[in-house]
C-alpha positions in Angstrom: 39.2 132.3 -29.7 41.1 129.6 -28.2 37.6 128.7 -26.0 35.9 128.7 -29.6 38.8 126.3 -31.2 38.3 123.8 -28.2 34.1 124.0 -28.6 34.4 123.1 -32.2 37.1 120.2 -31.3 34.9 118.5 -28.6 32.1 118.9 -31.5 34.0 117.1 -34.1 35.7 114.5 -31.6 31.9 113.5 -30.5 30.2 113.3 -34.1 32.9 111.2 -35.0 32.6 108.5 -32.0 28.9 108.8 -33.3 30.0 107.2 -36.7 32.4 104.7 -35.4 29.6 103.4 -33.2 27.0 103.2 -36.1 29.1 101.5 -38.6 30.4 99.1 -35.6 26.7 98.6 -34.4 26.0 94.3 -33.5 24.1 92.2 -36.5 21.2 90.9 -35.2 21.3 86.9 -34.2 20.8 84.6 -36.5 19.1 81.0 -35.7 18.9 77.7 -37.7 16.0 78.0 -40.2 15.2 81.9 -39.5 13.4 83.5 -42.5 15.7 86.6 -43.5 14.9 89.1 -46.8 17.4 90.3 -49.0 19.4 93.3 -47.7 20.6 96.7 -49.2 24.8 96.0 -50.2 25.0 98.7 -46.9 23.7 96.6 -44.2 25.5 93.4 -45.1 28.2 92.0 -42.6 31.7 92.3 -43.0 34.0 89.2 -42.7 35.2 91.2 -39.4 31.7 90.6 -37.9 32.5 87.9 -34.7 31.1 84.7 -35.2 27.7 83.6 -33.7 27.3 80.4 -31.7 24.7 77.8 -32.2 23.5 76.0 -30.2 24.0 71.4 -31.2 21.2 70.0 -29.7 18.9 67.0 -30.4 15.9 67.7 -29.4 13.3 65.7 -27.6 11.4 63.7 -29.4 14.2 62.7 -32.5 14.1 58.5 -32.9 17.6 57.4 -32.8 18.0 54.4 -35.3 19.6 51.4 -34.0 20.1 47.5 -34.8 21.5 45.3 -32.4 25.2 43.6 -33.5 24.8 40.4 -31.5 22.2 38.0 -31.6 20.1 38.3 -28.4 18.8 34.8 -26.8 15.3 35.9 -24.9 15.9 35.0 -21.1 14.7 36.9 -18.8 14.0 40.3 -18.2 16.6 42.7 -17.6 19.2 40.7 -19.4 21.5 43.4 -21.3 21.0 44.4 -25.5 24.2 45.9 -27.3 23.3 47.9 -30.8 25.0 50.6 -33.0 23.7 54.0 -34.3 22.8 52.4 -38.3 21.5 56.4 -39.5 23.6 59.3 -38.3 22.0 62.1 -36.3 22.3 65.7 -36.8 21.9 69.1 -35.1 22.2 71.9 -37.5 24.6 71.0 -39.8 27.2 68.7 -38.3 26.8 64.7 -37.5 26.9 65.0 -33.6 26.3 61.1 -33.5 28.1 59.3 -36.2 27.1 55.9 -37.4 28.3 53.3 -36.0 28.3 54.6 -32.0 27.1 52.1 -30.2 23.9 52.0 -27.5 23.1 49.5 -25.1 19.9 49.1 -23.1 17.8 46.1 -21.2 15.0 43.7 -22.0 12.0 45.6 -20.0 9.3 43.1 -21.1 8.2 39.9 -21.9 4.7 39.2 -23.0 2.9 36.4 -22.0 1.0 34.1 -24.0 -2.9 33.7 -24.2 -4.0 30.4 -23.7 -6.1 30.5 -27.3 -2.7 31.3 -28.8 -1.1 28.7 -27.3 -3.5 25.9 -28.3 -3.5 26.8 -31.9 0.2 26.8 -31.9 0.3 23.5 -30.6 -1.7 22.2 -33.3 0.6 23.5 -35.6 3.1 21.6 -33.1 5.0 24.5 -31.7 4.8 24.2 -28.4 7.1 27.4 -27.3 5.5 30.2 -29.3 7.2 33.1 -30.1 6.8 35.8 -27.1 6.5 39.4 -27.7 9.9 41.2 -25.9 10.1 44.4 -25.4 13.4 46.7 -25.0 14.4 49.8 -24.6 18.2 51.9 -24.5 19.5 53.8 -21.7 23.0 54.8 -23.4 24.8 56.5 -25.7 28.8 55.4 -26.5 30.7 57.9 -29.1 34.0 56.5 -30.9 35.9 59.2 -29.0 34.7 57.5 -26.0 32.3 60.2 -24.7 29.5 58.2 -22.7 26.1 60.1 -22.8 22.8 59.1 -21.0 19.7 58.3 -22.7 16.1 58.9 -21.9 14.2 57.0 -24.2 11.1 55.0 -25.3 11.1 52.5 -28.3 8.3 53.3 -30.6 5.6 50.5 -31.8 5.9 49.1 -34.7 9.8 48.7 -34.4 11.8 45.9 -34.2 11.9 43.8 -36.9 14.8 43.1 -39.6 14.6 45.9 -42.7 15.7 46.5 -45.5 16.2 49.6 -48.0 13.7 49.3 -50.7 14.6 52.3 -53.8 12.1 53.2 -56.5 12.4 52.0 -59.8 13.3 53.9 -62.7 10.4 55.3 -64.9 10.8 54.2 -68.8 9.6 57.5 -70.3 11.2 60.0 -72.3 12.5 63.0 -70.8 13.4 66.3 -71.7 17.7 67.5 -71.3 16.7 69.3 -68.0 14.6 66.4 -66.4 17.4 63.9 -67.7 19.9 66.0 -65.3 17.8 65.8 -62.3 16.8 62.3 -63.6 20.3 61.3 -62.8 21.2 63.3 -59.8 18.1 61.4 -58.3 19.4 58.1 -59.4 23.0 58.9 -57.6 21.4 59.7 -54.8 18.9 56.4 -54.0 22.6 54.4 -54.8 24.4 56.7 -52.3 21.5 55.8 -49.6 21.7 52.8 -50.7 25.2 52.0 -50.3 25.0 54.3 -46.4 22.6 51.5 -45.6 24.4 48.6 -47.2 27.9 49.8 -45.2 25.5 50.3 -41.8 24.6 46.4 -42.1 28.4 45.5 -42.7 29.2 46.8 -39.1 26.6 44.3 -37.6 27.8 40.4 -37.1 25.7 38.9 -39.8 25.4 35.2 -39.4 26.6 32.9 -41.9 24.3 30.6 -43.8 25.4 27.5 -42.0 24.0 29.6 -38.6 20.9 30.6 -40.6 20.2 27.2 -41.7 20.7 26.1 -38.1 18.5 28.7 -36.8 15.7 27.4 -38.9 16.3 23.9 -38.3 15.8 24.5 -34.3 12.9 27.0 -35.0 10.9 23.5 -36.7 11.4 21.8 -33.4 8.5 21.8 -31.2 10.2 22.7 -28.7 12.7 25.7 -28.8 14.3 28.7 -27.2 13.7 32.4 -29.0 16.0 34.5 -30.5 16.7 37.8 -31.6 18.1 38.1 -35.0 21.3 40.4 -35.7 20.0 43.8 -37.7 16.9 43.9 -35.8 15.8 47.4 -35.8 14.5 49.7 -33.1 13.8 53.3 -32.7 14.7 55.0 -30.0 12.6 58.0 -29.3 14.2 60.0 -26.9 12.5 61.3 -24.1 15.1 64.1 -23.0 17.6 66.0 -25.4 21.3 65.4 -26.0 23.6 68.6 -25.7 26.6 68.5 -28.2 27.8 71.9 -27.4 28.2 74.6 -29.8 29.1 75.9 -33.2 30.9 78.8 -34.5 28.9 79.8 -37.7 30.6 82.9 -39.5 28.3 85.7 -41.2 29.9 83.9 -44.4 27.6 80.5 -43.3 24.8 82.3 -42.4 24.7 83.8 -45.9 24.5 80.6 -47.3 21.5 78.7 -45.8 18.7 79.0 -48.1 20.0 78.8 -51.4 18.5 77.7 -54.8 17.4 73.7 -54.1 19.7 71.8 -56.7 17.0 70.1 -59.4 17.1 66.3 -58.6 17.6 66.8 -54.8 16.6 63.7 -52.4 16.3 64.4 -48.7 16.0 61.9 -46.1 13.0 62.3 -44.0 11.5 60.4 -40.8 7.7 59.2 -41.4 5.9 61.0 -38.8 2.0 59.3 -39.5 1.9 56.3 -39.7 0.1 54.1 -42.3 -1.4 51.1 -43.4 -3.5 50.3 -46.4 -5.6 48.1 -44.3 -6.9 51.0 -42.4 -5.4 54.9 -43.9 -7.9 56.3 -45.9 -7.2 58.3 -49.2 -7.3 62.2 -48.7 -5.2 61.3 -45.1 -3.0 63.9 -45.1 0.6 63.0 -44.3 3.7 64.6 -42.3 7.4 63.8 -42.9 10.7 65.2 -41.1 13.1 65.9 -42.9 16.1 64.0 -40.8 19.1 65.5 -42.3 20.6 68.5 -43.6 20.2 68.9 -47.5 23.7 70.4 -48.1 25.4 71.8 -51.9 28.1 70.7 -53.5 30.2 72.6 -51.5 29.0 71.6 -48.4 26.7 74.7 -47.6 23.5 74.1 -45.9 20.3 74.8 -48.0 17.9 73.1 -45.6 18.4 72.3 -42.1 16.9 69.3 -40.9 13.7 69.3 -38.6 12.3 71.3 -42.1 8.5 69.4 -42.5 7.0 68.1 -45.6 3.3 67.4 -45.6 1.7 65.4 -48.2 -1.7 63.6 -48.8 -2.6 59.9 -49.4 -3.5 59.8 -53.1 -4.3 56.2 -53.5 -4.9 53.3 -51.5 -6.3 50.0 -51.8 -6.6 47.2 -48.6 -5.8 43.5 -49.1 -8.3 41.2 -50.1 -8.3 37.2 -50.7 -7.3 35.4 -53.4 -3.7 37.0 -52.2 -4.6 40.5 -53.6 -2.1 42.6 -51.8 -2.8 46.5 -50.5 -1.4 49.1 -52.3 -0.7 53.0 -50.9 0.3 55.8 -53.0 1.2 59.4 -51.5 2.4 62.8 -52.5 4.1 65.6 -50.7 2.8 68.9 -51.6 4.7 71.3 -49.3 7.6 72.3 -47.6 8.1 74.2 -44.1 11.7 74.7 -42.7 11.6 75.5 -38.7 11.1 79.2 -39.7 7.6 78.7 -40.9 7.7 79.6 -44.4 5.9 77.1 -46.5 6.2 76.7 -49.9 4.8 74.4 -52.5 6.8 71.7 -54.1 6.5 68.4 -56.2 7.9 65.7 -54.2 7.7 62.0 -54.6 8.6 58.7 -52.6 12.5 57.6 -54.5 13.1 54.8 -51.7 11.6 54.0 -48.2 13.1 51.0 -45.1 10.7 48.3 -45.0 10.8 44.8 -42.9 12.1 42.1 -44.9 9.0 40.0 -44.2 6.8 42.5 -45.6 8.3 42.6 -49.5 7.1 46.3 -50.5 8.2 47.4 -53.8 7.6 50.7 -54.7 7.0 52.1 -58.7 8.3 55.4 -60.7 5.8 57.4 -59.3 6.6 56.4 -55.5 3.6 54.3 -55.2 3.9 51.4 -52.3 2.3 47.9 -53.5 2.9 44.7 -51.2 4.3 41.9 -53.0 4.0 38.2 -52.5 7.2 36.0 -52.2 8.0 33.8 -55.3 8.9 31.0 -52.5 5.0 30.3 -52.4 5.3 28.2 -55.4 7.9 25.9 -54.6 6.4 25.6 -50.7 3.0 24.7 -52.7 5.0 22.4 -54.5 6.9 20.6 -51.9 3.4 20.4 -49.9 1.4 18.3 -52.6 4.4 16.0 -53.3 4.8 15.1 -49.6 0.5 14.8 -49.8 0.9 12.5 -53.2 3.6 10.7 -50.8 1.5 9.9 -48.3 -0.9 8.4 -50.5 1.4 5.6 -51.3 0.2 2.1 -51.2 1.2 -0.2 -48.5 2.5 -3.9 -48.9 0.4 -6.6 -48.8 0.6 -9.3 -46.3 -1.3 -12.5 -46.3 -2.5 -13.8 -43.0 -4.7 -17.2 -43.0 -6.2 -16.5 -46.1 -6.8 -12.7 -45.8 -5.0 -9.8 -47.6 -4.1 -7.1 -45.2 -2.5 -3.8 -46.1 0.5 -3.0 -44.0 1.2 1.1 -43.4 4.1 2.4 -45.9 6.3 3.8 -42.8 7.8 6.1 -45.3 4.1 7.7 -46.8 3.7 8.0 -42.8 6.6 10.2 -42.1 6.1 12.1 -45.6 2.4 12.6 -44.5 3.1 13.9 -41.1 6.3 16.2 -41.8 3.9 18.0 -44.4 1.1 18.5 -41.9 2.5 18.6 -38.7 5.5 19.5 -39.4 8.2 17.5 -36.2 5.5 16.1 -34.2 3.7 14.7 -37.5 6.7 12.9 -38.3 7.1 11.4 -34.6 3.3 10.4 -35.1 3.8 8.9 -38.2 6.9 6.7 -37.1 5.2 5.7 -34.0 1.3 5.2 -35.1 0.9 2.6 -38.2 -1.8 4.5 -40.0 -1.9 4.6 -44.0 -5.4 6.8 -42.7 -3.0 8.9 -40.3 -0.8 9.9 -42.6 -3.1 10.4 -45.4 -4.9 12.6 -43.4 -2.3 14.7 -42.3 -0.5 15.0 -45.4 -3.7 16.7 -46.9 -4.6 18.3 -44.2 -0.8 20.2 -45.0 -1.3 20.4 -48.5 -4.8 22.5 -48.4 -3.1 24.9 -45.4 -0.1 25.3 -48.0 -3.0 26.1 -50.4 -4.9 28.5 -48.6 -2.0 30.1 -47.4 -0.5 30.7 -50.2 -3.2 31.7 -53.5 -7.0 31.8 -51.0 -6.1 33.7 -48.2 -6.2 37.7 -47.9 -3.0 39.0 -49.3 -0.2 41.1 -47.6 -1.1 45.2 -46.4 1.6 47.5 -47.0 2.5 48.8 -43.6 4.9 52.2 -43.0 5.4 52.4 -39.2 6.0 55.9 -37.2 9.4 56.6 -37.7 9.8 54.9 -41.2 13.2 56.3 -43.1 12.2 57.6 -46.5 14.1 59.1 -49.6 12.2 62.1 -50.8 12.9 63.9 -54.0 12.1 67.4 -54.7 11.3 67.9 -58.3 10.8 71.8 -58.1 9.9 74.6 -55.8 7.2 77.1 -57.1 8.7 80.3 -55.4 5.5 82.5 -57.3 3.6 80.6 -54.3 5.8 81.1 -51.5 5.3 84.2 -49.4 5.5 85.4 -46.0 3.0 86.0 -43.4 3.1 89.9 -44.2 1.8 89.1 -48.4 5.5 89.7 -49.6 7.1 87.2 -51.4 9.5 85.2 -50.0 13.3 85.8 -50.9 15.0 82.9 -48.7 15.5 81.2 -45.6 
């Protein structure tokens, strides 16, 4: 009996180390973006589950968005740049480089000048044409003063002064839902707007005495070259940065893929770049989605490095008569780093564009190039100096002959307008009513040309273009997984 008690004891003992086991069995390992089904209420974690680490890295690849914060004379190669971090970066769902770090790099290159080039800009009487410089960034400066390494290459296309450009608001009626998202839309283009305005007010904008002085010395014909403040580069990097780790509780995992909030807007990174003088309608298009899309209560719905591709629905190249281009495209789904794509309506709600090129974009999220309002008073300003020149001279008698003297003042007036420095030198130094004459029309028909003849301005989106994307709706009756079941969440 007592060998039968201590059988059934070593019985019991082992079945229930069997149980503890099972119900203390590891969850499986969860990673940013990883598709996972709805579970029976049996299998789901306890808040006694340890927390898994994740891994904060930026990858290869990601463009880090930076505008230099001094103004950078052009010397010589090698001389040292100084910018800040103007768009935070992410990895998962934390800002692992904050706006405002700051970068500095070298001048690697400057370009020389054709001799072609250089003969046409001295007719135009600039005899130090602007040189094509190229940069690059070699490290990384946190506020908590943790110096990191970069390997980087700046992408074409960058490096030019930009501004944020938001959609305008459409004018017809909507329904009490579509008002909500209407509005949630409209706080978000102001709140990037505003994140880009405050990026800006960390750089050391000049004043408008040093603007005005800038311009003055860029007339001359001789001049030395500069690099504006808020020029912007991207920095692709080359190698990735490691940030460490994360603690992310069963609770956080549980969250990621929730219901998208109607009106969402998600930054993205332009990953094809485009041009209505060349892209072709039917192109398709492929965003990144550059930042985590997070609720109200700061749980993450989609992680960034989530892809949106799209199609080129309309486009139209620049012609003459100052016709500008206009480009029009349309995202059509969505793929978070698990794979899993699903349909959506998504439309342009605000884009970075240089200041130079004046893009405007419509309700719909079509792009259309603008032409400065400034042409009319240059126009202007160029026939008066033209009529100017056209002045009549004073007469002078000399043994019985009337001679015409040169107006010095239709000179100058003719020359400034055509030739800009060197026309007025020409028309101090040569007395010429023919001179000037010539040259002061020869100023006003370029002012012309330039301005209502010639083609007109091509809307241009560089690679690595910042955009504001909203999501109108998902259309979860066409999202499924790869085994024909429909998909439940992230």
């Amino acid at each position: 009996m007592p060998i039968r008690r201590a059988l059934w004891a070593i019985l019991l003992a082992l079945g229930y180390l069997g149980v503890m086991e099972a119900q203390q069995a590891p969850i499986p390992q969860l990673t940013p973006g990883s598709a996972r089904r709805s579970a029976p209420v049996s299998s789901v974690p306890s808040a006694t589950t340890p927390p898994q680490s994740v891994a904060l890295s930026v990858p290869k690849g990601t463009p880090l968005q930076v505008a230099l914060d001094q103004e950078l004379r052009v010397k010589r190669v090698g001389q040292p740049i100084h910018a800040r971090i103007v768009e935070p970066v992410y990895a998962f769902d934390r800002i692992v480089v904050p706006m405002g770090s700051e970068v500095t790099g070298r001048v690697t290159k400057i370009g020389e000048i054709s001799g072609g080039k250089r003969t046409m800009e001295a007719l135009n009487a600039d005899f130090t044409p602007e040189r094509k410089v190229e940069v690059n960034f070699d490290e990384l400066v946190l506020a908590d003063g943790r110096h990191f390494q970069l390997q980087s290459s700046v992408t074409p296309g960058s490096g030019q002064v930009i501004r944020f450009v938001a959609a305008a608001d459409g004018k017809e009626k909507k329904t009490s839902v579509k008002d909500v998202a209407s509005e949630k839309t409209k706080q978000a283009k102001e709140q990037a707007q505003q994140q880009w305005d405050n990026a800006m007010k960390q750089l050391k904008t000049p004043g408008r005495l040093q603007r005005l002085k800038r311009y003055v010395e860029a007339q001359l014909p001789v001049h030395r070259q500069y690099i504006p403040v808020g020029t912007v580069y991207f920095a692709e990097l080359t190698a990735p940065l490691d940030f460490g780790t994360e603690l992310m509780t069963p609770q956080m995992a549980a969250s990621i893929g929730g219901p998208m909030p109607p009106g969402s807007v998600v930054h993205a990174r332009l990953i094809t770049a485009l041009t209505s003088a060349t892209t072709q309608k039917g192109e398709a298009v492929v965003a990144v989605i550059s930042q985590p899309l997070l609720d109200g209560e700061g749980h993450l719905i989609l992680p960034q490095g989530s892809r949106l591709n799209g199609t080129v629905r309309q486009v139209q190249p620049a012609r003459h008569m100052k016709k500008n281009g206009q480009l029009r495209i349309a995202f059509q789904q969505l793929i978070p780093p698990d794979g899993i794509a699903e349909k959506v309506e998504a439309t342009l709600e605000g884009v970075q564009s240089g200041k130079d090129a004046n893009v405007k974009l419509d309700s719909e999220g079509g792009a259309e190039a603008t032409t400065p309002k400034t042409r009319y008073l240059a126009t202007a300003v160029s026939l008066t100096l033209a009529a100017a020149s056209m002045g009549s001279g004073d007469n002078d008698v000399d043994n019985g002959v009337d001679h015409v003297k040169a107006n010095t003042g239709a000179q100058v007036a003719g020359g400034v307008n055509g030739f800009k420095v060197v026309g007025m030198v020409l028309g101090l130094a040569v007395h010429s009513r023919a001179l000037g004459y010539t040259m002061g029309v020869y100023g006003a028909a370029m002012s012309v040309y330039l301005h209502f003849i010639a083609r007109g301005n091509e809307v241009v989106f560089p690679k690595n273009t910042s955009m504001e994307i909203g999501i109108g709706r998902r259309k979860e009756e066409d999202a499924y997984t790869g085994d024909g079941a429909k998909r439940t969440g992230y």
